[in-house]
N, C-alpha and C positions, 0 to 999 in steps of 0.2 A: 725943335720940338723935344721936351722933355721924355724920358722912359723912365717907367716903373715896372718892376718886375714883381711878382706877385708867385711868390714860390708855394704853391699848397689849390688846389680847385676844390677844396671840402666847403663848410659854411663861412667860415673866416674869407676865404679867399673869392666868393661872390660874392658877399654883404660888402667885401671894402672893393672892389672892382666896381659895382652897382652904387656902391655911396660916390667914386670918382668918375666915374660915366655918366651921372645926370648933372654936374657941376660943371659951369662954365669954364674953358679954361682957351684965355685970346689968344695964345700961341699956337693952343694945338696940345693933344696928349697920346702917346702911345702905351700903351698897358699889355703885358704878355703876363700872361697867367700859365704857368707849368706845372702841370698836374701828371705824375707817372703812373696813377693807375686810365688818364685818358676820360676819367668820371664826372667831366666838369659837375660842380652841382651836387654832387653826392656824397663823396667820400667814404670810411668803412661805415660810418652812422648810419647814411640813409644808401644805401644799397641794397638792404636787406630788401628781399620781397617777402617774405612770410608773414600772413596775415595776424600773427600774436604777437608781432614784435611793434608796439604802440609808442607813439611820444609817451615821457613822461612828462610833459609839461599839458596843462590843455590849448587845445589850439587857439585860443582868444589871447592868448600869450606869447604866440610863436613866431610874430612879424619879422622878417629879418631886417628890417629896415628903422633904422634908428629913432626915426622921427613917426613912426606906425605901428603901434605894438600890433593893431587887429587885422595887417596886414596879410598872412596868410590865411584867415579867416576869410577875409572880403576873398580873396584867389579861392579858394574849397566852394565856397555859396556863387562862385559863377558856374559851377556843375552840380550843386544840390543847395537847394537855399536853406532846407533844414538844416544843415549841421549845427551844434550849439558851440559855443562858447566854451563850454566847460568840456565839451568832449575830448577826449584823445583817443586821436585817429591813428593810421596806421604810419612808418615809419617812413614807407615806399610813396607814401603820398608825400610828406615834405621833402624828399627827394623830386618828386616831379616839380615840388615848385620851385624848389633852390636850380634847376635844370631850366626853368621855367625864367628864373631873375636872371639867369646869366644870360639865357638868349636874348633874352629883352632890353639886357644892358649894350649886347652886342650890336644889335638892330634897331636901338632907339638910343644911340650915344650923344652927349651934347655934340654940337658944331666941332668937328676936327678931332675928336677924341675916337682914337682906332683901338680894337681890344683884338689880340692875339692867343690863341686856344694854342698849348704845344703839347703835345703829349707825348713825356719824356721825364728825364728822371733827372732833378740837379745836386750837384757833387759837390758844387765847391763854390765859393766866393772868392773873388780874388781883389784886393782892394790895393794899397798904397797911390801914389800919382794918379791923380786925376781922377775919372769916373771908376765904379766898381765894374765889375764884369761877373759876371755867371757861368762856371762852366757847366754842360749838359751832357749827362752819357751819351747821347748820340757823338758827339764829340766838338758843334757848335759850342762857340763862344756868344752870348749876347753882352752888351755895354747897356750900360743903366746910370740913371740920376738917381735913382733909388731904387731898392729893393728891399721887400718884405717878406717876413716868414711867416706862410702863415698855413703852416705844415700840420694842422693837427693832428691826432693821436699817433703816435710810433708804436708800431705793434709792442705788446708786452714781452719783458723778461723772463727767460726760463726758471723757474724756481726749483730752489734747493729740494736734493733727493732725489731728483728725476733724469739725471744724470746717464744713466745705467741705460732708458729708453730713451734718449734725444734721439733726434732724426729718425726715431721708425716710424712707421704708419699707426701703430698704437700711442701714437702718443704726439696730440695736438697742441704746436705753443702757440696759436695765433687763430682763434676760430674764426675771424672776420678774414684772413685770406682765403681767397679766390679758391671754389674748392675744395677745403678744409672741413666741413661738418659732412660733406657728402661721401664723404670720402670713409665717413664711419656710420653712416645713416644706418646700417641693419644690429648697431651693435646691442647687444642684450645688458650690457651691466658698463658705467660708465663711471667712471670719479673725476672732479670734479673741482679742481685748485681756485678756492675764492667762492662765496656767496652772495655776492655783490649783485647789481643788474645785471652783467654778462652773462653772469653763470646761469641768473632767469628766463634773458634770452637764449640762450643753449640750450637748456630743459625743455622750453619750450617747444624749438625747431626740432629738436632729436626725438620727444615724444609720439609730434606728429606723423613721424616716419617709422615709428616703432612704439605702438599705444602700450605693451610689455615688456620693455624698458625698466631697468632701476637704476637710478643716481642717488652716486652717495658725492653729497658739495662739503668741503674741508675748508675750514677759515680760523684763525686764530683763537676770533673770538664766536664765533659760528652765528653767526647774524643775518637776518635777513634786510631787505629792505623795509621799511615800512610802507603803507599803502599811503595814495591821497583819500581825503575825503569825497565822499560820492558830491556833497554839496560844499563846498567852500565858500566860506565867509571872508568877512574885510579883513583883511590883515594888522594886527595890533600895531600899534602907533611906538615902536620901540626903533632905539633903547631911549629913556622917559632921562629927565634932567633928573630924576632924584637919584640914580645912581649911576648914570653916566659921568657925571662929573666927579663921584666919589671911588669909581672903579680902580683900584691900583695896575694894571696892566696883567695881571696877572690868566693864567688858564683858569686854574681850580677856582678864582674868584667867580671869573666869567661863568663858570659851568654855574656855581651857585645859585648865581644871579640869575640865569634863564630857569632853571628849576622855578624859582619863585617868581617868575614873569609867567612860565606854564601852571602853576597853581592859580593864580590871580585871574589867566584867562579863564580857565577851565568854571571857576566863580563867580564867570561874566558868564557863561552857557557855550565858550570859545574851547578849545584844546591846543596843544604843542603847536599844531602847526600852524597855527595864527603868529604863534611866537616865534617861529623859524623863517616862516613868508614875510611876517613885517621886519625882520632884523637884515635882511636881503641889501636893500638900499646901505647900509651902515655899515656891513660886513669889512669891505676894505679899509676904514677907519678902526675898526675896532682891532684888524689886523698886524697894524703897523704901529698900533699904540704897544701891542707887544714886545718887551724887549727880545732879543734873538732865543734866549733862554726859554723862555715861554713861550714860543713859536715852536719851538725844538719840545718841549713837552708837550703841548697841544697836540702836536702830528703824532708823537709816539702814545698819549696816551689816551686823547679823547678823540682824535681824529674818527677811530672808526664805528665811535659813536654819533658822532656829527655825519657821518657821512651815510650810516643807515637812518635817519631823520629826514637828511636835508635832500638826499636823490633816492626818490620812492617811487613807488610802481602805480600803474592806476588801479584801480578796484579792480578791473575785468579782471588782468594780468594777477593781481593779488589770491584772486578766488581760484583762479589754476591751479596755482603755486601749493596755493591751502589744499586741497583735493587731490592731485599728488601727494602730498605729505599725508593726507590721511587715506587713504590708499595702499600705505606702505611703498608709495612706487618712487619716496623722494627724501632721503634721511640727511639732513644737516647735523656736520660734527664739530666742533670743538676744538681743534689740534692741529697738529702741522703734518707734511711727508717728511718723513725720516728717510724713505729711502725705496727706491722701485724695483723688480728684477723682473727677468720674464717666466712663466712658469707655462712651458709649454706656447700657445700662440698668443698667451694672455697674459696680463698684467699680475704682479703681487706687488701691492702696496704695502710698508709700512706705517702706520696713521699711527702717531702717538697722540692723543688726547691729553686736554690740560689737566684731566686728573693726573696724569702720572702714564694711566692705563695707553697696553700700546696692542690694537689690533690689524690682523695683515685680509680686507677683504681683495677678493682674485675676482679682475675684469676687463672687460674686451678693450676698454681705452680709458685715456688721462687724458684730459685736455686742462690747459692754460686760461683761468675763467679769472686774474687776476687783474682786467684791466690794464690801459695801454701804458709803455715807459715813460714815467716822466723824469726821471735821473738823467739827465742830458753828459753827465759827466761819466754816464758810464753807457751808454746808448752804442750799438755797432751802427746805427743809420749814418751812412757814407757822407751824406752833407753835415750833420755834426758834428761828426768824427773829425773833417775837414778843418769847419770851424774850431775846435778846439783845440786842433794843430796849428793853425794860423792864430793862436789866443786872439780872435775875433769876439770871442763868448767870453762869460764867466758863468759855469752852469753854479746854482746858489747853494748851500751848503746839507739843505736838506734832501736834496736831490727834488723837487718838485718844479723845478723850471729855470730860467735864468731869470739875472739879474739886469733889471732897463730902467731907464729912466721914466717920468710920469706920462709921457707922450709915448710908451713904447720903444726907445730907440735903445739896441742893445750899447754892453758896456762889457769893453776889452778885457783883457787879464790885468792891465796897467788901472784899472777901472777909469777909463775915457769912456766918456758917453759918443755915439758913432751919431754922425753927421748925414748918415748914409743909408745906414740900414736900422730898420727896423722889426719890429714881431708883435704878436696880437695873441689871444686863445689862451691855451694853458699853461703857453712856455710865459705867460705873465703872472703866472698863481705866486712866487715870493714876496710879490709887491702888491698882490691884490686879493688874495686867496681864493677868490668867488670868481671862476674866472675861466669857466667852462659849458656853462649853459647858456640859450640864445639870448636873454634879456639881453646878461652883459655883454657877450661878447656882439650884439648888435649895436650896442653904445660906442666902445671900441672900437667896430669901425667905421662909422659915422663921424666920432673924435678923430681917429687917425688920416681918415681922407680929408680931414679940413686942414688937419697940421700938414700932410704932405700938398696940399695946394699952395697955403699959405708960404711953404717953403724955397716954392720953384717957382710962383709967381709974380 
């Protein structure tokens, strides 16, 4: 009987456990799934309980099941049949269902197919002769026919300046561990590295617990998310042959090109995000038509405008956001940290600003709102760490993930594509770019559980 080992219990690691559990398999299957936070079904995404912290996707969208997009839709309407389609619910809910698909993949397995829940933390791969093996900080070894990463987010990197308060209590590098915002819940005046969703979700949760509260959020380019639309239309039919096939591979082309795709909608009674929703399916072709050059510009310099477009907030979450800021209770800045000290039990920040301009506000905490690591080549997570000691990996040049083959199978320092191991989620963004919200990464593992059947069987 074949084994798979399934390193990661977040969404990646039920969706492909659940896509391998209802397929026939005439030998027999064993599936261990190791997850060290013990969260099967959740991971730091959906463990949140706080009621503002919303999908961003709506849930007629959110099926995890490759062949089912309205599949957690149908699961929500068997306890309210009103929910709509376009709603976004709360976050703690698609955690009950993803909690919900792994028991059911558990309890409803094809013929022979046994799934194994460990909860434990894995260190290391070990491959040459024969099968791979898995070591686990407990200090078990498991033997496998295969094994998958499907580890999502690694908590984030400390960022520059902040040096001076690492490891005190004033100062949060990982808000989603265990702990971590409660731990500053009474504080009066907070800042705020990144303005991204997390930083949203942070605002959010720390408000609740302090309605006079101020947050000052700090980001390069000081951006927020954009919202969705309350109603959503059909998504434009792009990219169109009249300049798909004349594109030179270029960024600044492409950026062009969507400019005047978002004019054309907005003409039709449509806006941007018809143009960003329907470009979704196409995204990873248009990706790798990039030379490396252009891929390497795009990240540095349109990245963080694609990335406040394409992952938005919903209206609800939007109208907070706004009302804080006009309130005074929520200043978005422009610039980087230069540098932290402590001034008494509090924080002095220096913020320099893209003008030039450099101001030092004083406050109760910092936290890390930059989103999780994806630089695998510079990551302290003890299992990659591992792997790129063993050059089992290639982390890819941008730092956004590794490098694998079309099936997900990684690929060594020697660049061999592995026979053995595989990965799914974001450590696939080099080769796919769009490669972190559930559509895709539902297709992926739907895709991946046919290629690893087809491969042992």
């Amino acid at each position: 009987m074949p084994t798979i080992i399934i390193i990661g219990g977040g969404f990646c690691g039920v969706s492909l456990t659940h896509a391998l559990a209802r397929r026939p398999w005439p030998g027999g299957l064993r599936i261990v799934v190791v997850d060290h936070t013990g969260r099967f079904g959740r991971g730091a995404a959906y463990s949140t309980t706080h009621p503002s912290h919303l999908l961003n996707v709506p849930a007629g969208r959110m099926g995890a099941l490759a062949d089912d997009e309205s599949h957690f839709l149908t699961w929500l309407r068997r306890g309210d049949s009103s929910v709509a389609g376009d709603a976004f619910v709360p976050r703690s809910a698609y955690g009950d269902y993803l909690e919900h698909l792994f028991n059911e993949a558990r309890s409803h397995a094809a013929s022979g197919v046994t799934i194994e829940a460990r909860h434990d933390r894995a260190i290391a791969v070990h491959t040459g002769e024969g099968s791979p093996r898995v070591a686990l900080a407990s200090g078990e070894m498991i033997e496998a026919d295969r094994v998958v990463l499907a580890t999502g987010n690694l908590p984030p990197r400390d960022v520059d300046g902040v040096s001076a308060i690492a490891g005190q209590r004033a100062y949060v590098s990982d808000p989603w561990a265990a702990g971590a915002l409660g731990a500053i819940a009474g504080a009066s005046s907070v800042l705020l590295v990144g303005t991204g969703l997390t930083m949203v979700d942070v605002v959010l949760a720390l408000h609740q617990h302090n309605p006079d509260a101020h947050f000052v959020a700090v980001s390069r380019h000081g951006m927020l998310p954009h919202p969705h639309r309350d109603a959503p239309t059909r998504p434009v039919g792009i990219p169109s042959s009249r300049w798909m096939n004349h594109w030179n591979g270029s960024a600044s082309e492409l950026l062009r090109i969507l400019r005047d795709e978002a004019h054309a909608a907005a003409d039709a009674g449509m806006d941007w995000r018809d143009v960003v929703n329907g470009l979704r399916p196409f995204t990873p072709a248009l990706w790798s038509r990039m030379p490396a050059r252009e891929q390497a510009r795009f990240y540095r310099h349109i990245r963080p405008f694609w990335d406040t477009h394409r992952h938005r907030m919903s209206q609800r979450v939007a109208v907070a956001i706004e009302e804080l800021a006009a309130a005074d209770r929520l200043s978005i800045v422009a610039g980087r940290i230069a540098a932290c000290a402590f001034d008494g039990h509090r924080v002095a920040v220096d913020v320099r600003r893209r003008s030039g301009e450099t101001e030092r506000p004083i406050v109760d905490a910092v936290i890390n709102c930059t989103g999780p690591c994806t630089d695998l080549a510079r990551t302290t997570d003890p299992l990659f760490a591992d792997l790129r000691a063993r050059r089992l990996i290639t982390p890819d040049p941008l730092g956004i993930g590794l490098i694998t083959t079309d099936d997900g199978a990684v690929v060594d320092s020697a660049g061999r594509a592995s026979n053995t191991m595989f990965t799914l989620g974001g450590t696939r963004r080099p080769a796919l770019w769009e490669s972190t919200a559930v559509p895709e990464l539902r297709e992926q593992a739907g895709a991946l559980a046919g290629h690893l059947r087809r491969s042992l069987v």
